[in-house]
DRENDO-1510 file (C-alpha; in Angstrom, 1 decimal, always signed):
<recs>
REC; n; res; u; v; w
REC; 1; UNK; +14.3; -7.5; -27.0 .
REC; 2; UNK; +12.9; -11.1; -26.2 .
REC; 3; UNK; +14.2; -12.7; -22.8 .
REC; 4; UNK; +13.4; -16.1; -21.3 .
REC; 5; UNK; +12.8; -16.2; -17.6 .
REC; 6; UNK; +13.7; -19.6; -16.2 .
REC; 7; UNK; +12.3; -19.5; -12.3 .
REC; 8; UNK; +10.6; -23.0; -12.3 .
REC; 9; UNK; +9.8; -23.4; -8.3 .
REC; 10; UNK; +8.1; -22.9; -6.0 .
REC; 11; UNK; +5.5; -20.6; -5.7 .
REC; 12; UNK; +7.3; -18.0; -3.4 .
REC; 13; UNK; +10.5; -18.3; -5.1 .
REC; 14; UNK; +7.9; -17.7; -8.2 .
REC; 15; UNK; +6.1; -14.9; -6.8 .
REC; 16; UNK; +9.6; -13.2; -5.5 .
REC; 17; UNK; +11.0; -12.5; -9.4 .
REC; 18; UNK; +7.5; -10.8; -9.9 .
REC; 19; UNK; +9.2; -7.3; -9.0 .
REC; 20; UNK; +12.3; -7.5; -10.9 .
REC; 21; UNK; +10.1; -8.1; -14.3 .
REC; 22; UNK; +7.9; -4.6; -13.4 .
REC; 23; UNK; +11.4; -2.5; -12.5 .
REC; 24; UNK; +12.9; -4.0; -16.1 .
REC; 25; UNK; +9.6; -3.4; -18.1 .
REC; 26; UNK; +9.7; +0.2; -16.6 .
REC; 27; UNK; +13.4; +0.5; -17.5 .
REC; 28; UNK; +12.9; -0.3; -20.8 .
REC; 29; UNK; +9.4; -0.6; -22.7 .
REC; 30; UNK; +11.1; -2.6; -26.1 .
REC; 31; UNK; +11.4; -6.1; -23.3 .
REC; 32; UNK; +9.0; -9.1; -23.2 .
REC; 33; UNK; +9.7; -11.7; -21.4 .
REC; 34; UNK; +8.8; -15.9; -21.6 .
REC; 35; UNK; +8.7; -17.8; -18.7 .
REC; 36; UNK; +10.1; -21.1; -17.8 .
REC; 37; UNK; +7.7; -22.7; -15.0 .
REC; 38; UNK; +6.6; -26.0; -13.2 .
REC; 39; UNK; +3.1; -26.5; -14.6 .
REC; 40; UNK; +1.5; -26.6; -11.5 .
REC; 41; UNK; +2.1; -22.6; -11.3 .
REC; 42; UNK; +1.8; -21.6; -14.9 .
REC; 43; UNK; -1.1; -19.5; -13.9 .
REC; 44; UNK; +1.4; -17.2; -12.0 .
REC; 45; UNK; +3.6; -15.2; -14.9 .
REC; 46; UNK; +0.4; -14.9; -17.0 .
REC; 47; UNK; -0.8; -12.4; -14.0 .
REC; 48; UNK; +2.2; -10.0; -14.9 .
REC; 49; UNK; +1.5; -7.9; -18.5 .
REC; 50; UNK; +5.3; -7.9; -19.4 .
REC; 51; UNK; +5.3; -12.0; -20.0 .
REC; 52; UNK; +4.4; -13.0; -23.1 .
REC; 53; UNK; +4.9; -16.6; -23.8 .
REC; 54; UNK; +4.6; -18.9; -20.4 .
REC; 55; UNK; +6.2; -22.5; -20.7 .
REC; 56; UNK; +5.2; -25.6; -18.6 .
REC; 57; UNK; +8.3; -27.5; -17.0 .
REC; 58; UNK; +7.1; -31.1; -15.2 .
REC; 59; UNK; +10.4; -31.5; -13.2 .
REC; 60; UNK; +8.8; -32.8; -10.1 .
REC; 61; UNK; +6.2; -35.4; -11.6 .
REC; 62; UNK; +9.0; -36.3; -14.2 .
REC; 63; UNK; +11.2; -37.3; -12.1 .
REC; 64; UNK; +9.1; -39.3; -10.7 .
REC; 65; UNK; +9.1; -41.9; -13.7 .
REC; 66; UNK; +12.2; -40.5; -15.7 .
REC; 67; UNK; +12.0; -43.3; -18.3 .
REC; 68; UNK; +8.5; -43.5; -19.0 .
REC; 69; UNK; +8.6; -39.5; -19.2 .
REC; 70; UNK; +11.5; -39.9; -22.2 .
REC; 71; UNK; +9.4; -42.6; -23.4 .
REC; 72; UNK; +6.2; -40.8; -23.8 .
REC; 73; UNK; +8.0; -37.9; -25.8 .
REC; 74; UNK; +6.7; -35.2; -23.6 .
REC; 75; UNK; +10.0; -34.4; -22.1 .
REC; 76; UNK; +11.2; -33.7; -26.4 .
REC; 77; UNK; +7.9; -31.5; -26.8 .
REC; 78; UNK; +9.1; -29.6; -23.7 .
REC; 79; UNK; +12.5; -29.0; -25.3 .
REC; 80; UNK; +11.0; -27.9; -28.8 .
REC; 81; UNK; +8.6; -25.7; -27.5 .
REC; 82; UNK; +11.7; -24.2; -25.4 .
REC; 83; UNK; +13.7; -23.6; -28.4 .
REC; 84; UNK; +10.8; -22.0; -30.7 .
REC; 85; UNK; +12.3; -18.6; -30.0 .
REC; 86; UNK; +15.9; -17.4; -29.7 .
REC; 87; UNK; +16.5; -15.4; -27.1 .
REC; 88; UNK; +18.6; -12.1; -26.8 .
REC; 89; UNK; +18.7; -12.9; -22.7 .
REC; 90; UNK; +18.3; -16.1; -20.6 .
REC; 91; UNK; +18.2; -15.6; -16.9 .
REC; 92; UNK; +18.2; -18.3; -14.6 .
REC; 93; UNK; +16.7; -17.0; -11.9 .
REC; 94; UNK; +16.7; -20.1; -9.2 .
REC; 95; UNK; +20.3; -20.6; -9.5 .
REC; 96; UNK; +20.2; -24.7; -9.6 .
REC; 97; UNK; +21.2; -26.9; -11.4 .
REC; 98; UNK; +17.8; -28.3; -13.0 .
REC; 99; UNK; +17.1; -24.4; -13.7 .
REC; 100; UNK; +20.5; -24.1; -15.1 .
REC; 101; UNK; +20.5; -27.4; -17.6 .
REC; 102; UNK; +16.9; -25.8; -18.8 .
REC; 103; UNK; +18.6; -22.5; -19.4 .
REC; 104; UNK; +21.1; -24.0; -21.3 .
REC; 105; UNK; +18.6; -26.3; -23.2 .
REC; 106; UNK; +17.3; -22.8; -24.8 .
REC; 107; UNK; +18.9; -20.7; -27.9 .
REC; 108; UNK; +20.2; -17.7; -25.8 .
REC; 109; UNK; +23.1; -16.1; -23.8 .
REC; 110; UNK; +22.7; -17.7; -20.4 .
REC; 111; UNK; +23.0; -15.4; -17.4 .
REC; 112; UNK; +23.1; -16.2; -13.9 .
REC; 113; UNK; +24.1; -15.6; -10.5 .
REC; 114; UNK; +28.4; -16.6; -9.5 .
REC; 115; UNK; +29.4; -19.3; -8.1 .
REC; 116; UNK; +29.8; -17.5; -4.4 .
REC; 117; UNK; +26.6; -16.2; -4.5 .
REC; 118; UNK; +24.5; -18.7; -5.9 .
REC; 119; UNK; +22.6; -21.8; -4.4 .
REC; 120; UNK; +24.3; -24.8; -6.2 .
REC; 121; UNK; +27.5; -23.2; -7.3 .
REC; 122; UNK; +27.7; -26.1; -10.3 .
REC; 123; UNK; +25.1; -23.9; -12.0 .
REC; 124; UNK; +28.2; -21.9; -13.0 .
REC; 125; UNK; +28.4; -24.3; -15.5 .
REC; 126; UNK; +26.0; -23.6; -17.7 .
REC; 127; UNK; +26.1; -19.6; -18.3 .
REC; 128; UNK; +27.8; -17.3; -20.5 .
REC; 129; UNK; +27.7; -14.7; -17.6 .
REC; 130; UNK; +27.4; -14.9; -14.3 .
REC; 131; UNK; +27.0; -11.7; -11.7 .
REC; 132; UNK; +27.6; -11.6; -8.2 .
REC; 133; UNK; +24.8; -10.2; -5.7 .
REC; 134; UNK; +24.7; -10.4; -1.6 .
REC; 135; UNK; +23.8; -13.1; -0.3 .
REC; 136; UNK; +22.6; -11.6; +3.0 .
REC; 137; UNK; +19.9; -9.8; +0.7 .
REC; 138; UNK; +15.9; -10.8; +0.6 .
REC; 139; UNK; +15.1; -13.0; -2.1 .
REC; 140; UNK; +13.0; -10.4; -3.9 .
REC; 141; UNK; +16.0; -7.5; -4.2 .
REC; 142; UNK; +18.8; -10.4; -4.8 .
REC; 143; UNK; +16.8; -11.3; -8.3 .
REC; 144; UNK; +16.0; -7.0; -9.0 .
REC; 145; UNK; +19.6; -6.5; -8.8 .
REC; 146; UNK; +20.2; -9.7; -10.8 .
REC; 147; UNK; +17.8; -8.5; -14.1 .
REC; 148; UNK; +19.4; -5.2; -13.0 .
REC; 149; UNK; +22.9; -6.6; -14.3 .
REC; 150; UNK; +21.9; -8.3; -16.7 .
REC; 151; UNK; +20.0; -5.9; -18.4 .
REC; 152; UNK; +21.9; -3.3; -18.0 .
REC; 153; UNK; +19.4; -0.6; -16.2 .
REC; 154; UNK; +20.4; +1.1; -12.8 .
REC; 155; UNK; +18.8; +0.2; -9.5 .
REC; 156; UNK; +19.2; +2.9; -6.9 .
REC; 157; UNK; +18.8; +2.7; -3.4 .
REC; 158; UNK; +15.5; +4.3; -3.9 .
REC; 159; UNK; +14.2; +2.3; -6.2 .
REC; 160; UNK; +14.6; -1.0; -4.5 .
REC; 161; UNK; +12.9; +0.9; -1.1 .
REC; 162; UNK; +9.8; +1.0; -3.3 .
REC; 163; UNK; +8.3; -2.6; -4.5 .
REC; 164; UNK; +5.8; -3.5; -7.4 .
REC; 165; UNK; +4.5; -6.9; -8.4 .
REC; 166; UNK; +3.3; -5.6; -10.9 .
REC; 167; UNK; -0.1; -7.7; -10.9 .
REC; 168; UNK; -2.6; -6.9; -13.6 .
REC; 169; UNK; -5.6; -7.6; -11.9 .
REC; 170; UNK; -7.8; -8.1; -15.3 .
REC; 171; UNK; -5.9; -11.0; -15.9 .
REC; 172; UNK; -6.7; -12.3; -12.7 .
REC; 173; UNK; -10.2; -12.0; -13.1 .
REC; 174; UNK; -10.3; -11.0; -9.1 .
REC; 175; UNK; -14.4; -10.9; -8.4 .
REC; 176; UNK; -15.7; -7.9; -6.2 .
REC; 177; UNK; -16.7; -7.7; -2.6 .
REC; 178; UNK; -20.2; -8.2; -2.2 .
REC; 179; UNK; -20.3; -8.4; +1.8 .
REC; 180; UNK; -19.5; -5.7; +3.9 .
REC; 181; UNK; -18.3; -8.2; +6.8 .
REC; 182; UNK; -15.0; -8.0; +7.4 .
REC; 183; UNK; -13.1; -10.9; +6.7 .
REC; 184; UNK; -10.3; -12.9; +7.5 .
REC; 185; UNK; -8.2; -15.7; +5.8 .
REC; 186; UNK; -6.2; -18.0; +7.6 .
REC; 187; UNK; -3.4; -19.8; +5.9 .
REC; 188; UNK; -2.5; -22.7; +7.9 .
REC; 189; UNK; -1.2; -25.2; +5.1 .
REC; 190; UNK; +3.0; -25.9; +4.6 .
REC; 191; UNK; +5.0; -28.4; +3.6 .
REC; 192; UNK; +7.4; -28.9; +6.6 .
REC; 193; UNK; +6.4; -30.3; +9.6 .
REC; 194; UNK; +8.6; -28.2; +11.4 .
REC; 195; UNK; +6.5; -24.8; +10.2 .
REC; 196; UNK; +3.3; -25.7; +11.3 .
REC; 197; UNK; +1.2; -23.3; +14.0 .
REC; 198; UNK; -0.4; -25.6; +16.2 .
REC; 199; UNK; -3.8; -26.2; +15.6 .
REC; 200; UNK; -5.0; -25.2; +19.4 .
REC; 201; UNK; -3.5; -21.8; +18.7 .
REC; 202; UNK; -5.0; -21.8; +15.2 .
REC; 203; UNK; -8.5; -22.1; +17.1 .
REC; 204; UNK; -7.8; -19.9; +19.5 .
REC; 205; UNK; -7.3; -17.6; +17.0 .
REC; 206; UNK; -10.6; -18.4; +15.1 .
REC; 207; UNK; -12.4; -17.7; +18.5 .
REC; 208; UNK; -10.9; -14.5; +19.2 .
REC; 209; UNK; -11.5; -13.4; +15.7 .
REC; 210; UNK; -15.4; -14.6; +15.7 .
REC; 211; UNK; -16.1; -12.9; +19.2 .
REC; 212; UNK; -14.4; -9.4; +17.3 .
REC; 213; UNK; -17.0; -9.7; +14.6 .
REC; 214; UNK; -14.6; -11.4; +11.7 .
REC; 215; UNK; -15.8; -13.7; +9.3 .
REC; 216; UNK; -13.0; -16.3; +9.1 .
REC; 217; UNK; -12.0; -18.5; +6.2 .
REC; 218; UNK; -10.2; -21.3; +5.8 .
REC; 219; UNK; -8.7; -22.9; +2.5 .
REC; 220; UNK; -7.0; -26.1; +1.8 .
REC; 221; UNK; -5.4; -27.6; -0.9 .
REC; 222; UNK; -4.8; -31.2; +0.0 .
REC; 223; UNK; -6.6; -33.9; +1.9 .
REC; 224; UNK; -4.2; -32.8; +5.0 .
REC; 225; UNK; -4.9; -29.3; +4.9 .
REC; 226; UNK; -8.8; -29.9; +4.6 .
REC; 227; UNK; -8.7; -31.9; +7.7 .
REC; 228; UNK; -6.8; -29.2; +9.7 .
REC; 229; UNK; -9.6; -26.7; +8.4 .
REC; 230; UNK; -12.2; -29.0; +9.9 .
REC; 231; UNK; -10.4; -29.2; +12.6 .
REC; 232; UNK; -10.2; -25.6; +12.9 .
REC; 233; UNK; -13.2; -24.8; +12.7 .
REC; 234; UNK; -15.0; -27.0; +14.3 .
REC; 235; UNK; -18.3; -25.6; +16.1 .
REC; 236; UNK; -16.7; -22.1; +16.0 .
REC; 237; UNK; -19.7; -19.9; +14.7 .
REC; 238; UNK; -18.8; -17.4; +11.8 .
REC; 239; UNK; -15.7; -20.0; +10.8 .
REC; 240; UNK; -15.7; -21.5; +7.1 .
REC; 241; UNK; -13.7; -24.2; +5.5 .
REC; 242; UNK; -13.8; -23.0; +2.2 .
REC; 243; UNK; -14.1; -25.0; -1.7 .
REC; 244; UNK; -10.8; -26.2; -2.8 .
REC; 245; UNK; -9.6; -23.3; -4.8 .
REC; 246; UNK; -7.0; -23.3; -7.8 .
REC; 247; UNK; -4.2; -20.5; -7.9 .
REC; 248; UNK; -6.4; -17.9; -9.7 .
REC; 249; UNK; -9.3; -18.9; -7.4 .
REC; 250; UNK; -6.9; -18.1; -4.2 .
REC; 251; UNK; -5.9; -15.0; -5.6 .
REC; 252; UNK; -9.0; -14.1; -5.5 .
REC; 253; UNK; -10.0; -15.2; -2.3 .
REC; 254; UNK; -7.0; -13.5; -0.8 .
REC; 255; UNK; -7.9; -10.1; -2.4 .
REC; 256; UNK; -11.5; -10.0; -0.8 .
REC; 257; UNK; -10.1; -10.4; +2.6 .
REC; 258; UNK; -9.4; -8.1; +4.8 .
REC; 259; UNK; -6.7; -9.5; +6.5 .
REC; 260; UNK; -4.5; -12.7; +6.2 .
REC; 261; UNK; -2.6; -14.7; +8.7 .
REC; 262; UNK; -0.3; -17.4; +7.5 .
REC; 263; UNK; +2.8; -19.3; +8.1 .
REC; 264; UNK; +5.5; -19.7; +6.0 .
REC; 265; UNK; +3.8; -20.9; +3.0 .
REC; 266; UNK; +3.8; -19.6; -0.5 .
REC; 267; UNK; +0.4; -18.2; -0.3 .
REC; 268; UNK; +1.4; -15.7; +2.0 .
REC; 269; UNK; +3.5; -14.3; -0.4 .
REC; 270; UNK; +0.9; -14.3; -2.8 .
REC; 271; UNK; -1.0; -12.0; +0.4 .
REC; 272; UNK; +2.3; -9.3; -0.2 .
REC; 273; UNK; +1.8; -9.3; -4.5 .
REC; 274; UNK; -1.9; -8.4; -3.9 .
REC; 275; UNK; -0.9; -5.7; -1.0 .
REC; 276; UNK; -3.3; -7.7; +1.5 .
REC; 277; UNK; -2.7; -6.8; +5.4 .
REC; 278; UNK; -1.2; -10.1; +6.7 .
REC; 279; UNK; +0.7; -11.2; +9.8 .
REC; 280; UNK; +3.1; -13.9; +8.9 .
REC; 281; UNK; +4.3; -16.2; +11.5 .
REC; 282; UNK; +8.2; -17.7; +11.2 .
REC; 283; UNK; +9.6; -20.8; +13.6 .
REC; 284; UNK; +12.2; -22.3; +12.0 .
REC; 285; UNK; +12.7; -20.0; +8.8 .
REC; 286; UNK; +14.5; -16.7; +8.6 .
REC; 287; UNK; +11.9; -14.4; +7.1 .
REC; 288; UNK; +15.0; -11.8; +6.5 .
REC; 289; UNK; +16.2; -13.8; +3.7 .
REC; 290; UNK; +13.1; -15.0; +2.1 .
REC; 291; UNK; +10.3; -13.9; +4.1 .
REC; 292; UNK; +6.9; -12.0; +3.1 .
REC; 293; UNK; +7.6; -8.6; +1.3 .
REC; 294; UNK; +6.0; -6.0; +0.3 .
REC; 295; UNK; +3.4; -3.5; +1.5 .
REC; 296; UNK; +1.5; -4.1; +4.4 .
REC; 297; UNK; +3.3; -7.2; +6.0 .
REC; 298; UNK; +4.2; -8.1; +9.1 .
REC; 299; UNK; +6.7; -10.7; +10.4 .
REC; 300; UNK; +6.4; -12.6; +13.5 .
REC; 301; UNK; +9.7; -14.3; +14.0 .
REC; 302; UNK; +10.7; -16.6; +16.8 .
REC; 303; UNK; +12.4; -15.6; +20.0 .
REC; 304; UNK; +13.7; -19.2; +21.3 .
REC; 305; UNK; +17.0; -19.6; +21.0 .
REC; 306; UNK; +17.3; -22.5; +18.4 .
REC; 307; UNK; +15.4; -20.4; +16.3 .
REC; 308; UNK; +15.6; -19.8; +13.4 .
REC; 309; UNK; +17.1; -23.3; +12.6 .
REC; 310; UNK; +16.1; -24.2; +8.9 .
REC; 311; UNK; +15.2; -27.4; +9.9 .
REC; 312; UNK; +12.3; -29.1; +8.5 .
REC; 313; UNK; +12.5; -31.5; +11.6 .
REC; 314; UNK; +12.4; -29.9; +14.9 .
REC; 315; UNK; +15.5; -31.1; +17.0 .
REC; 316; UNK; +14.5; -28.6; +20.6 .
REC; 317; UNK; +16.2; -29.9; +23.8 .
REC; 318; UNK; +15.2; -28.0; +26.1 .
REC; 319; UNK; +11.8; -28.1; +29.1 .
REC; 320; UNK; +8.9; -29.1; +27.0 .
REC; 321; UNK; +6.9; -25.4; +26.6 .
REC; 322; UNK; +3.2; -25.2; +27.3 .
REC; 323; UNK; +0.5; -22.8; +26.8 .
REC; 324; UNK; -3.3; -22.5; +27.2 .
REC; 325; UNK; -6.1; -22.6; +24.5 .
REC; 326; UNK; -9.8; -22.7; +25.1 .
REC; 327; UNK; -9.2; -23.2; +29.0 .
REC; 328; UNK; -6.7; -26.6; +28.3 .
REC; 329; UNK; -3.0; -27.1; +28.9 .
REC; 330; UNK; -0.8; -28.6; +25.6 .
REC; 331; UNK; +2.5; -28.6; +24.8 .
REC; 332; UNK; +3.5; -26.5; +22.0 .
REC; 333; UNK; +5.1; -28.0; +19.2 .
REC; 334; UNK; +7.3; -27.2; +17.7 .
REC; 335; UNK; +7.7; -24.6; +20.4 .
REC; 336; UNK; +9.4; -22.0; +18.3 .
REC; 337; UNK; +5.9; -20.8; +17.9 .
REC; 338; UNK; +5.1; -20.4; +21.4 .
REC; 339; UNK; +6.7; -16.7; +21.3 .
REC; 340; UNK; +3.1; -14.9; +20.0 .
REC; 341; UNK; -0.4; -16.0; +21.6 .
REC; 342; UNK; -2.9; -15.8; +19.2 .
REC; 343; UNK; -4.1; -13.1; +21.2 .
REC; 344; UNK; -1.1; -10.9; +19.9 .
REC; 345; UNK; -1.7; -11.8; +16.4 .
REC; 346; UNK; -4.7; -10.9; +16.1 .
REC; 347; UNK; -3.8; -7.4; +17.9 .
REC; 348; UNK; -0.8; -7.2; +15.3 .
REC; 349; UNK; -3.2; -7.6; +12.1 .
REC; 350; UNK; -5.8; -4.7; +13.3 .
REC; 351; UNK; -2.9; -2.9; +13.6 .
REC; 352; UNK; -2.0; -3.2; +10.0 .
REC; 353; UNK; -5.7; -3.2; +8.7 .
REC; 354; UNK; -6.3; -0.1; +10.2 .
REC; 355; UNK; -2.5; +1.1; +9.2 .
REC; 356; UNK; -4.0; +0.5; +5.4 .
REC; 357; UNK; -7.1; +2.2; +6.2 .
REC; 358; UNK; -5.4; +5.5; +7.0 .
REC; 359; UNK; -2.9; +4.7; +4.3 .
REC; 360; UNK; -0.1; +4.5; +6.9 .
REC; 361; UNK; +2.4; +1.8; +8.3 .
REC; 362; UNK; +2.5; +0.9; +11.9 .
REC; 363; UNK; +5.5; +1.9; +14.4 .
</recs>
């Protein structure tokens, strides 16, 4: 039985259908799956054994110049190589409309989420079947219990306590340790503004880290993000801004940590796929809904009361909120993040390092 995935964006959302392809693989050997993706995270479904075929969608730099793009053809090569196979399943498993139109551009019975329980309800639209799953669920069980539907297989309560990515680390190509330093990875890049840990705490953080013995690394993956590293770790001994890494190349350099601390950016969820200890920080986001998951992970939400807002601009009211890093006064912004000091981050992620270490979770 062939099925076509179509989960184009981004790489949480990506990262988050991960577990629903191991529980249906495991439910029924005869499945293989293709995989609808933006091409700038094709390198994601390769990682999982159970996907066979992974297909490049260029949505976001299409759109960009939607002429030139019908023009050039490329957008016609998309659709033939989509409709090379036909498909006993499609599952749309972003519940939009863009992911809907490509579901419906393949040779398949579409399947997808209701209209009361899906993200743009005019999705509806394009399937054969829709199912309806809570919407107060995580991310990551909301598209189990979606293949779980769809492909007819149960999903107990037990099974969905349990969570496998499913990662085949060969594929990966993750390199071995070769330092016995322990190591931290900070992942400090994100795309709203309103989601950003301030830089002094970010230090901070680095300094604590370095005087505990912790090697600390850095990555980037724009011109941004590489200035905030420097900035970072600026004449903090033991601190390293790292190469600019691809997907693969993170993967990797996630793996060989031993701990991770990030905001809420898809790489941390790439930390909870590979199992890594990390200590993710929410402001404005509700990490309930779509938040890190997995083994290992910890969840530092907000305790200010506009919090969590899902705003990507920060719209606080209130006194401005100050805090002290490396002996100076600043104001905290945006100062949903002034509920954790760095100093109780970095007590938070021992606690889970050594939680692995003795194969336990913390209280």
């Amino acid at each position: 039985m062939r099925v076509l995935i179509v989960k184009v964006s981004s790489l949480g959302d990506v990262i988050h259908t991960l577990p629903a392809v191991t529980d249906a693989k495991r439910a029924n050997r005869r499945l293989q799956f293709d995989w609808v993706v933006e091409e700038n995270f094709v390198e994601i479904p390769a990682w999982h054994p159970a996907v066979d075929r992974v297909i490049p969608v260029a949505f976001r730099r299409w759109r960009k110049d939607i002429f030139g793009t019908l023009r050039n053809g490329e957008f016609a090569a998309f659709k033939k190589d989509l409709k090379r196979e036909h498909y006993d399943l499609v599952i749309d498993a972003q519940g939009l409309i863009k992911s809907a139109f490509i579901s419906r551009l393949s040779k398949g019975l579409t399947i997808g989420l209701s209209d009361s329980t899906i993200k743009e309800p005019m999705a509806t639209l394009f399937y054969n079947k829709v199912f309806s799953v809570p919407r107060d669920e995580h991310a990551v069980q909301r598209v189990r219990e979606l293949f779980s539907r769809a492909l007819n297989y149960p999903l107990t309560a037990e099974d969905l306590a349990h969570i496998d990515y499913g990662l085949d680390y060969e594929r990966i190509g993750l390199p071995k340790k070769t330092s016995s330093s322990a190591t931290l990875l900070f992942l400090h890049g994100t795309t709203w503004h309103s989601k950003h840990w301030p830089v002094p705490y970010w230090r901070e953080l680095a300094l604590l880290a370095a005087k505990r013995g912790y090697n600390v690394r850095l990555p980037w993956g724009s011109e941004v993000e590489h200035e905030r590293a420097r900035s970072i770790a600026k004449n903090i001994p033991g601190v390293t801004v790292l190469e600019r890494h691809s997907l693969t190349g993170m993967a990797g350099q996630i793996a060989l940590a031993d701990g991770v601390v990030a905001v809420d950016t898809g790489l941390g969820h790439l930390a909870a796929a590979l199992a890594v200890p990390a200590v993710s920080l929410y402001g404005p986001t509700n990490p309930g809904l779509s938040g890190t998951f997995g083994q290992h992970q910890l969840q530092l939400s907000s305790s200010i009361a506009c919090a969590p807002c899902m705003s990507k601009t920060c719209h606080y009211q209130g006194e401005p909120v100050q805090a002290a890093a490396e002996g100076v006064i600043f104001r905290v912004d945006p100062p949903c993040y002034s509920s954790h000091s760095p100093a109780q981050v970095l007590a938070a992620l021992e606690g889970l390092i050594a939680a692995r270490e003795f194969n336990v979770m913390p209280s």
